[in-house]
N, C-alpha and C positions, 0 to 999 in steps of 0.2 A: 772655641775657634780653632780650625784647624792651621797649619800654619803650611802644612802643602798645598791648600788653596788655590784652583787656577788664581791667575792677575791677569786684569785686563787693563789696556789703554784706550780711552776712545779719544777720537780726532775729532773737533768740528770744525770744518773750513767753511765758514759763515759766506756766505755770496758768491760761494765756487756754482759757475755753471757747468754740468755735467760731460758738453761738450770742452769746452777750457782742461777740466780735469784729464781730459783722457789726450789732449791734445800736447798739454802743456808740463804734467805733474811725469818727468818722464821715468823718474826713477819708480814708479809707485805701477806706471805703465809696464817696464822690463818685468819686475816681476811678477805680474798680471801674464804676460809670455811667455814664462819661465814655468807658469803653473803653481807658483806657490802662494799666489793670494786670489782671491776673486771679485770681480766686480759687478756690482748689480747695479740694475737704473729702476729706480722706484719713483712714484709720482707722490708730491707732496700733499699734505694734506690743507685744505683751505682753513682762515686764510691765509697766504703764503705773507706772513709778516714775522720776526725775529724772535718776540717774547713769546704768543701765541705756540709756534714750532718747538721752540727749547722746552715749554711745559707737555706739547706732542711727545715728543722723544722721549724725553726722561722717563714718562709715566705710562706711556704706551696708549693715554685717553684724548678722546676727542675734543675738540673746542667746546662741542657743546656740552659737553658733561662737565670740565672741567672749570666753563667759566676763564680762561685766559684768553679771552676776543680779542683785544688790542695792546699796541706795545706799551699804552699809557695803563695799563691793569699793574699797579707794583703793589703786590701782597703775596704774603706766602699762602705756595698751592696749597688744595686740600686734597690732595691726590698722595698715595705712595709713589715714589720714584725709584730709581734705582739705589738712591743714595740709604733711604730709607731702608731696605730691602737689605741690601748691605749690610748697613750697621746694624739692624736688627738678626741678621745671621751672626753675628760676633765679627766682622770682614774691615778691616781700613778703609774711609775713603777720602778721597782728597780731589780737588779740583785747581787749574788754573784759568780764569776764566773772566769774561764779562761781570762785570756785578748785577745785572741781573737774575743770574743765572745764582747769586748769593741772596736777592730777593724773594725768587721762588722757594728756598729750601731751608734758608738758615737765620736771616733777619731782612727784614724790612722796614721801613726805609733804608736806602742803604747809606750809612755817614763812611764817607773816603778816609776821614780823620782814624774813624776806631775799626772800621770794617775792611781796610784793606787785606790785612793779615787775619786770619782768623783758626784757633787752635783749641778745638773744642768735641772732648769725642762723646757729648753726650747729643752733639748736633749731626743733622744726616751729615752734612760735608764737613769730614771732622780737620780737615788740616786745609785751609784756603790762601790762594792768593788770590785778589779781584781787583781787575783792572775799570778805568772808568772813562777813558776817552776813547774813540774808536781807532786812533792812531797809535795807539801805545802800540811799540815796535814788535813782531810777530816774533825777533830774534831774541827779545825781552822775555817773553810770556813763554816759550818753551826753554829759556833758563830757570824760569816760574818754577814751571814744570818739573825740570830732571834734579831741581832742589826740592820739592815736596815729594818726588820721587822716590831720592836717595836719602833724606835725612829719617821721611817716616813709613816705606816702605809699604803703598797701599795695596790691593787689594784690586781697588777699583778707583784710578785715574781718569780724570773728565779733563780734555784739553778744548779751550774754546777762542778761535782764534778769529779778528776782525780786520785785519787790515784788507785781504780780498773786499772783502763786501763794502771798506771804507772806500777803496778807490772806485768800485764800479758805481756808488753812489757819486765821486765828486769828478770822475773821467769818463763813465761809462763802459759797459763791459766787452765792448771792441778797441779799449783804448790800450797804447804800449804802458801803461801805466799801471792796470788789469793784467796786462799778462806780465809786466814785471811783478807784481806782490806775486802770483801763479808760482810763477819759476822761482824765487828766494823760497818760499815754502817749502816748492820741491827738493832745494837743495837741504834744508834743517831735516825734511822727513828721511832723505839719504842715509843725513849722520845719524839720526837719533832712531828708526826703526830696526835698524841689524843688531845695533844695542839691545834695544829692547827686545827683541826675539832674541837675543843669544843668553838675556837673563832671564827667560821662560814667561816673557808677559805674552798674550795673546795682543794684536791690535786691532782695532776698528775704526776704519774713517767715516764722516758722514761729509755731504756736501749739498 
């Protein structure tokens, strides 16, 4: 393992509409201005449901290949993932995230009891925290984060965030409710992204 290793951070802002993001995320917007980040609009792939997408992403394979058709599918994937990928280069990885996102790669069923913490580097996501209601506070889940960050210094960071996508399920995503989770976002990626570029991680958002 080498240990000058790019790092990367990826973002997932779960139920950000693309329009919302550009509208609303404005610090992520300036520097999209500025030139120093870029933003792409990509069409998702079907179908557009949570578990399904997270096993898309991670593995870079399609529904049909991989078998994750619906959110009620909880097993771990049979796919390589990034995680996988990773840890088998010799690289750190850690995640704060969904517990699903613990189901696809590390155990399944997921028990909140013994699975919330999880610190195992012989698993793809060697250092976890996993959250399990859709409200758990977004302000929560990237303190998750910059403590799996800083205590085990990954490699490859997986941040997965739901309160966007909680509200536009219980307000709707025209609602000040919607764009209020939007905007707090924006302000946590404020603090926590010039950090992170100033200690050499690369980021990446997805929405």
């Amino acid at each position: 393992m080498s240990e000058t290793a790019s790092k990367l951070v990826v973002v997932v802002l779960d139920g950000l509409r693309y329009d919302s993001a550009r509208k609303f995320l404005g610090y992520m917007e300036h520097l999209v201005e500025q030139g120093e980040v870029t933003c792409y609009q990509v069409q998702s792939q079907l179908p557009s449901l949570s578990r399904p997408l997270y096993e898309v992403l991670l593995t870079g394979t399609p529904v049909a290949r991989n078998g994750i058709t619906a959110n009620h599918i909880a097993r771990l994937s049979h796919e390589q993932s990034v995680f996988h990928i990773a840890r088998e280069a010799g690289l750190r990885t850690a995640a704060a995230a969904y517990h699903w996102v613990s189901e696809l790669y590390n155990t399944a069923p997921f028990n909140p009891i013994t699975d919330r913490h999880q610190h195992d580097a012989s698993k793809p996501i060697q250092h976890g925290i996993f959250y399990f209601e859709d409200h758990y506070p977004d302000s929560h889940l990237f303190i998750d984060a910059e403590y799996l960050r800083t205590a085990f210094d990954p490699h490859f960071l997986y941040i997965h965030s739901m309160n966007i996508d909680d509200m536009g399920h219980k307000h709707g995503g025209e609602s000040k409710q919607y764009e209020g989770s939007v905007r707090a976002i924006d302000g946590m990626l404020a603090t926590l992204v010039p950090l992170w570029r100033s200690q050499g991680y690369h980021v990446i958002g997805y929405i």
